[in-house]
C-alpha positions as CSV (number, residue, x, y, z in Angstrom):
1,X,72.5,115.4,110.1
2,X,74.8,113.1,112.0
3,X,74.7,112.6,115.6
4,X,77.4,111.2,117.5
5,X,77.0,110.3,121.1
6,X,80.4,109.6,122.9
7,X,80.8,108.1,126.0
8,X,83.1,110.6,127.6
9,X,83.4,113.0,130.0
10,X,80.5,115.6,128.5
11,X,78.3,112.3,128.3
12,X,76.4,113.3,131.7
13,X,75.3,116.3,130.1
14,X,74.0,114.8,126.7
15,X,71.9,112.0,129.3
16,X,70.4,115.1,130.9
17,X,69.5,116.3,127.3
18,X,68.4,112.8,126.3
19,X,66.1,112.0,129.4
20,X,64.0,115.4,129.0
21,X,63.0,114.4,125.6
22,X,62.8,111.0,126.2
23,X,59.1,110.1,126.4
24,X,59.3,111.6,122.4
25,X,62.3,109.8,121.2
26,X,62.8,106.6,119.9
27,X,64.8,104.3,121.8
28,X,68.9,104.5,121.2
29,X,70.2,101.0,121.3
30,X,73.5,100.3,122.9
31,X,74.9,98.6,119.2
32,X,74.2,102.8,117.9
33,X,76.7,104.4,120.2
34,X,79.6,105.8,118.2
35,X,82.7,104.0,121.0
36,X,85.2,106.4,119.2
37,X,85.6,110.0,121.1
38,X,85.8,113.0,119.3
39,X,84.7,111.5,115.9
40,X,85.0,114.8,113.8
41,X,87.7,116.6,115.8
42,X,85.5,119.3,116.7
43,X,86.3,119.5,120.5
44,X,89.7,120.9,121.4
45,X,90.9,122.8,124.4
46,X,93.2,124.8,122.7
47,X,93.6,126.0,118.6
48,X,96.9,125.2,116.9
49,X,100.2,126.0,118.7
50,X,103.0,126.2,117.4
51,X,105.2,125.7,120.0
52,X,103.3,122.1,121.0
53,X,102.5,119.1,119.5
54,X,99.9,119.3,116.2
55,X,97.4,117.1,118.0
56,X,97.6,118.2,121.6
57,X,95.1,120.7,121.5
58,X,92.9,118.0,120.1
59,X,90.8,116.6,122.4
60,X,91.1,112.5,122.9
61,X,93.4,112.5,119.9
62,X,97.1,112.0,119.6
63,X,100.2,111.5,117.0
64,X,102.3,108.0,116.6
65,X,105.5,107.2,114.7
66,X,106.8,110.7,115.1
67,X,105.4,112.6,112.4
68,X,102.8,115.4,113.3
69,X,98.8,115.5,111.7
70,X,97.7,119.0,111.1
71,X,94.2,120.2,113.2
72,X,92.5,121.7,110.9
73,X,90.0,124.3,112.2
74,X,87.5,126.7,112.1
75,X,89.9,129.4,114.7
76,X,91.8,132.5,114.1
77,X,94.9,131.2,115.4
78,X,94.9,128.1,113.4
79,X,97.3,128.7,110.4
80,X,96.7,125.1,108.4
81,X,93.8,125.9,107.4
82,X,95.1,128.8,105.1
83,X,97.7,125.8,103.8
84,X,95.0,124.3,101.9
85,X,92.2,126.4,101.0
86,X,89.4,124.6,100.8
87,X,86.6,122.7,102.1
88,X,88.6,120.6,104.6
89,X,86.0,119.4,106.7
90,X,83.3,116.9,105.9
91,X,81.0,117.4,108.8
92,X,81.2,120.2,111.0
93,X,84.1,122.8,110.9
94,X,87.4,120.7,111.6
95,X,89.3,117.9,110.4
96,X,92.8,116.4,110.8
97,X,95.3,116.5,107.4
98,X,98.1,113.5,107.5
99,X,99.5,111.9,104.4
100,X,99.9,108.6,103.6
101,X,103.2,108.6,101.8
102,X,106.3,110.3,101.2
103,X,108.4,109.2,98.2
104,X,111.4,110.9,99.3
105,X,111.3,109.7,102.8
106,X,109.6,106.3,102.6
107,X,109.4,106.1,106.8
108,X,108.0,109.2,106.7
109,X,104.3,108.5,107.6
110,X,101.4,109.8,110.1
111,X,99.3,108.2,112.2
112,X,96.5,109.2,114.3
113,X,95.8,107.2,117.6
114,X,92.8,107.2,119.8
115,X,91.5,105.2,123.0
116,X,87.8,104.2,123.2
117,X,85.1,105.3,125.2
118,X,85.0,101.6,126.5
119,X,87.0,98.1,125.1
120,X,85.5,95.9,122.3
121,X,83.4,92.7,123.8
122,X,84.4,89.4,122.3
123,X,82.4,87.6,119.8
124,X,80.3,91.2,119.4
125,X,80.6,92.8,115.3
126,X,81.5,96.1,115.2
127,X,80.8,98.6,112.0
128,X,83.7,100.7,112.0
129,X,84.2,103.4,109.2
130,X,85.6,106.7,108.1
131,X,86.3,108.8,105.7
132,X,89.4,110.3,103.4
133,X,89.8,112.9,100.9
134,X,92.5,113.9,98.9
135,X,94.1,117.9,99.3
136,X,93.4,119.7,96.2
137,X,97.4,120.4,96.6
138,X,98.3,117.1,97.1
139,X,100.2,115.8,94.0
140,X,100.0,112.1,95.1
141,X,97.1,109.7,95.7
142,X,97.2,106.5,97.3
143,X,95.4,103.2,97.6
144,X,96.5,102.6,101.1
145,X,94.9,103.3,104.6
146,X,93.2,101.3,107.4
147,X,92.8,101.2,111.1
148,X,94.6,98.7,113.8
149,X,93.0,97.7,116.6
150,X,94.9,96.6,119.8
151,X,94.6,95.7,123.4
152,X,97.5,98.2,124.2
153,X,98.4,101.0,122.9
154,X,101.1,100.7,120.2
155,X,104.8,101.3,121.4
156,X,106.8,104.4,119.8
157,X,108.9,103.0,116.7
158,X,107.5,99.6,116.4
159,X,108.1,97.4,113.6
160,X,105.6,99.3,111.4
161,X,105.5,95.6,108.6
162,X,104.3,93.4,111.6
163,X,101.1,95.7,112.2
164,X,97.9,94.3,110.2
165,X,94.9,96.7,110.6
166,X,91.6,94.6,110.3
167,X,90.0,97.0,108.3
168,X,91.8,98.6,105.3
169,X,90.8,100.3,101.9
170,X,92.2,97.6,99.4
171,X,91.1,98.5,96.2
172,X,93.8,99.0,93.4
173,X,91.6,102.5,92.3
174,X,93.8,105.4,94.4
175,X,91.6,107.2,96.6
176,X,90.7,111.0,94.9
177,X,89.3,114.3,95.4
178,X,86.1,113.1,96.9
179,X,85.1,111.9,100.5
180,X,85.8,108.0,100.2
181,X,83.9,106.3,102.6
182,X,86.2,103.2,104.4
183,X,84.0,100.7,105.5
184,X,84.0,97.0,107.3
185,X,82.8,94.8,110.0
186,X,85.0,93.5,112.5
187,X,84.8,90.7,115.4
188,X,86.1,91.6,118.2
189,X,88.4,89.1,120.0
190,X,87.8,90.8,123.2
191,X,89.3,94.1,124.7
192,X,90.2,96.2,122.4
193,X,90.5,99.4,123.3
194,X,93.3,101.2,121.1
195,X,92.5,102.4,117.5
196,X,95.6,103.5,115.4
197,X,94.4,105.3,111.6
198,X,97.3,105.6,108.7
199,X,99.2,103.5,105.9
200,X,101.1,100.6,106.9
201,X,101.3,98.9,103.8
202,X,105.0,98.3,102.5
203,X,105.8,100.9,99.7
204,X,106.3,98.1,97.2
205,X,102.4,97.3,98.1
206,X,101.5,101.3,97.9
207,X,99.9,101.9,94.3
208,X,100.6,105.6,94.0
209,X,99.7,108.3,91.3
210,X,101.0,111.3,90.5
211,X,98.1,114.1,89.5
212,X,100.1,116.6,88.1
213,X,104.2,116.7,87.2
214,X,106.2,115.4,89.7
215,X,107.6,118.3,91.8
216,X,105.3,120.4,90.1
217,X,105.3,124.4,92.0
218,X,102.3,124.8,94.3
219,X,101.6,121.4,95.1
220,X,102.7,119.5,98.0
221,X,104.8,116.3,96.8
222,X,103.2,114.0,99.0
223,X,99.8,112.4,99.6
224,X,98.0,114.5,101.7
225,X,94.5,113.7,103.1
226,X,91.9,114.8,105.2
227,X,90.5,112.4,107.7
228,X,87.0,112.9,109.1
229,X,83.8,111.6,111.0
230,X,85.1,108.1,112.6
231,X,82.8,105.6,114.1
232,X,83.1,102.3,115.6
233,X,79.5,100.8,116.5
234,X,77.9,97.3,117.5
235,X,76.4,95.6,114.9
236,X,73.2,94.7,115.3
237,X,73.1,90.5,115.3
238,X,69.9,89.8,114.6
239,X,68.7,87.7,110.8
240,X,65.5,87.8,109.8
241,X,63.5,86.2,107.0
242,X,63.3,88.6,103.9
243,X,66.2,90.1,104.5
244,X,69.4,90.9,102.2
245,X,72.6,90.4,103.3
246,X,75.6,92.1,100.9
247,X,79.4,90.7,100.8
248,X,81.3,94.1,99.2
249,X,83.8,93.7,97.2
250,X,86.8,93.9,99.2
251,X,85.3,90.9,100.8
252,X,87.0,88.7,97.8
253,X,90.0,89.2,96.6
254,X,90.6,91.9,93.2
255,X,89.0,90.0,90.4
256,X,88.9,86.9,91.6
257,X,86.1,84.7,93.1
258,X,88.3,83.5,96.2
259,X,87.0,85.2,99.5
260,X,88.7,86.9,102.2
261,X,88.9,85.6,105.7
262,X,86.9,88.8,107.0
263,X,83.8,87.3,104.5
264,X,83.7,84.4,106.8
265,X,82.8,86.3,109.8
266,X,80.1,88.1,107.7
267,X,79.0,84.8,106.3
268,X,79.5,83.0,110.0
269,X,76.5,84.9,111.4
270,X,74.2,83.5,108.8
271,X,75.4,80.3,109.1
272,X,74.4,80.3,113.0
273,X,71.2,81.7,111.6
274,X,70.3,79.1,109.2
275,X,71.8,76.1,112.3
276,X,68.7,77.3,114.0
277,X,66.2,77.7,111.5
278,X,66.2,74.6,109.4
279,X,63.6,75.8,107.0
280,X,65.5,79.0,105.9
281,X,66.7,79.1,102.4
282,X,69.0,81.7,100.8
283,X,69.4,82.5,97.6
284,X,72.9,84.2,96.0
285,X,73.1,86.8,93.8
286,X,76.8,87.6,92.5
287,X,77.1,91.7,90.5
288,X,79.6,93.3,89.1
289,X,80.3,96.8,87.6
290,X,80.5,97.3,84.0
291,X,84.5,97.6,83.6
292,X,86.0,94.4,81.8
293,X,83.6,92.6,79.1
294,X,80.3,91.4,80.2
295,X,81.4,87.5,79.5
296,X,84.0,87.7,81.8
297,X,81.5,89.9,84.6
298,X,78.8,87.2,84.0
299,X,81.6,84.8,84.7
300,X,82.9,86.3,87.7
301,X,79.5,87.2,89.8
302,X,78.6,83.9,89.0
303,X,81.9,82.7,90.5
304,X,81.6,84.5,93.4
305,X,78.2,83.1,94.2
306,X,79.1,80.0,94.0
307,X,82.0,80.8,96.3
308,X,79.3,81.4,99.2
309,X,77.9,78.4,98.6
310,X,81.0,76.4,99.2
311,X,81.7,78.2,102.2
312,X,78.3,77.8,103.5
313,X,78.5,73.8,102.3
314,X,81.8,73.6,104.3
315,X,80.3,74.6,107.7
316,X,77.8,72.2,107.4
317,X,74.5,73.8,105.4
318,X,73.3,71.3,102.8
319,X,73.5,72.2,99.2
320,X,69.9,71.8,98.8
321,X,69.2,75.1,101.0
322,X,71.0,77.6,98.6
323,X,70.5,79.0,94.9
324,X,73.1,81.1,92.9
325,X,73.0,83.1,90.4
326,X,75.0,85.6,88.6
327,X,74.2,89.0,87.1
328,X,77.1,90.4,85.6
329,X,76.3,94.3,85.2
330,X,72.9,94.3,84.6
331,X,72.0,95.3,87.8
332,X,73.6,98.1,89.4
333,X,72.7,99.7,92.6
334,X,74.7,102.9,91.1
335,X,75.5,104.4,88.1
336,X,78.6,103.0,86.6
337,X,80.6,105.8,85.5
338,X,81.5,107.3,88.8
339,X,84.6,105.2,89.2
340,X,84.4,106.6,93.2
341,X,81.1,105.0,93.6
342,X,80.8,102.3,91.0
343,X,82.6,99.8,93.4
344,X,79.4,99.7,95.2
345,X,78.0,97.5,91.6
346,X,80.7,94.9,92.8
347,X,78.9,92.8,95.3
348,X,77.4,89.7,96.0
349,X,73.6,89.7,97.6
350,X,72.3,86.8,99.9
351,X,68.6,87.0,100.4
352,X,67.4,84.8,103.0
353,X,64.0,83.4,102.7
């Protein structure tokens, strides 16, 4: 079971809860506190009106860009939830619906926006991650969706091109059926307190797929999604000897052994690490899944491996300190034919020793 603690207004209630178990509880470090209120959509003061805004019922949640998310819960007034008929709700008994794109009104997106409980701290990592699933009677699926970060909250009609979320889903597979977990680390420059949630890719960027007919009866003919369980917590900083560090693969770029800017803030807290403890090692480990032929995987993890190691060299490690090697497919972490999953396989493993 998940537990999210928020630091809102309720939060004096859950310390009282918290103290009277304390003396059996392990200790809750700050860098576990979930920043983001609300995570599930669970509280609300009111169920679905009509007459209001989608979201205003929602508690600590609003709309952006004009078009209105659907509150999707577990109340007898709310009539979404009979829209989609179906598990809509990954934890708990509510979730939000928005989609992602609309081919016959290209500006026709929704976003879902959301202050923190307190602003980012600069130089600290945060994990932040959530999760998306395609409606059953959604006839479109997307490969597009991330979350922007800001100071400020985001004007009204902004230029939606100029807005670059730091953490996006960027893999060319479209996002399905399933809950898709969207996942990354970010370093905060300091005072962020705004989160923003939708597509803001271009279209021409957006890889979309139809799943049945286009304009078939009985679907919707956009790319509708559920959007549940969001969290933004510290990272913990701390490297130790024997432990495995993992670059995912949307850490480099598709296919290709070249690495993103966000893998050098991964890689930059290992490279303080190993500045301070000039007897560490590491050794690199480069995977892949089992799509494409097992020359050109062997190839590739090998590749990215040695794509660390440069970057590593760069900031001043010696090349002496680090070992690659590459697997290929031979050792997954998953199985491979679960095309949802199997991206986990694509990764590249830094033990340090």
């Amino acid at each position: 079971m998940k537990v999210y603690i928020n630091l809102n207004k309720h939060s004096f209630f859950i310390c009282l809860a918290i103290a009277a178990v304390a003396p059996f509880l392990t200790t809750i470090s700050d860098a576990q506190l979930n920043l983001v209120s609300n995570p599930s959509f669970e509280e609300m003061d009111y169920c679905f009106d009509a007459t209001k805004n989608y979201l205003n019922g929602v508690k600590y949640w609003r709309q952006w860009s004009g078009r209105r998310p659907l509150h999707l819960a577990d109340c007898k007034d709310n009539t979404f939830k009979n829209m989609f008929d179906e598990p809509y709700a990954r934890t708990g008994k509510a979730s939000i619906a928005f989609y992602l794109l609309n081919l016959e009104h290209p500006s026709y997106r929704m976003f879902l926006q959301s202050k923190l409980a307190t602003p980012l701290e600069t130089g600290k990592r945060y994990q932040i991650e959530f999760f998306v699933k395609l409606a059953k009677k959604a006839n479109m699926a997307v490969n597009k969706v991330g979350i922007f970060l800001s100071i400020d909250s985001i004007g009204a009609y902004p230029n939606r091109s100029l807005i670059q979320p730091q953490i996006q889903y960027t893999s060319q597979e479209v996002l399905g059926k399933e809950w898709n977990k969207i996942t990354g680390e970010y370093l905060a420059a300091g005072g962020e307190r705004h989160l923003t949630i939708g597509n803001f890719a271009p279209q021409a960027d957006v890889r979309y797929q139809f799943i049945h007919k286009q304009n078939q009866k009985g679907y919707f003919n956009v790319a509708y999604y559920f959007i549940d369980d969001v969290s933004i917590t510290e990272v913990e900083t701390e490297i130790k000897t024997g432990q495995t560090i993992t670059l995912e693969d949307v850490l480099f770029k598709v296919s290709s052994a070249e690495l993103m800017k966000r893998a050098h803030d991964v890689l930059d807290k290992l490279i303080f690490y190993l500045k301070n403890n000039l007897a560490s090692t590491v050794m690199i480990s480069g995977h892949t899944d089992n799509s494409g032929s097992e020359i050109f995987n062997k190839k590739l993890s090998l590749n990215r491996a040695y794509s660390v190691k440069q970057y590593l060299i760069t900031q001043g490690i010696a090349a002496s300190r680090s070992t690659i090697q590459g697997f290929g497919s031979s050792k997954p972490v998953v199985k491979n034919d679960d095309k949802q999953t199997r991206s986990k396989n694509r990764r590249v493993e830094i033990a340090v020793q």
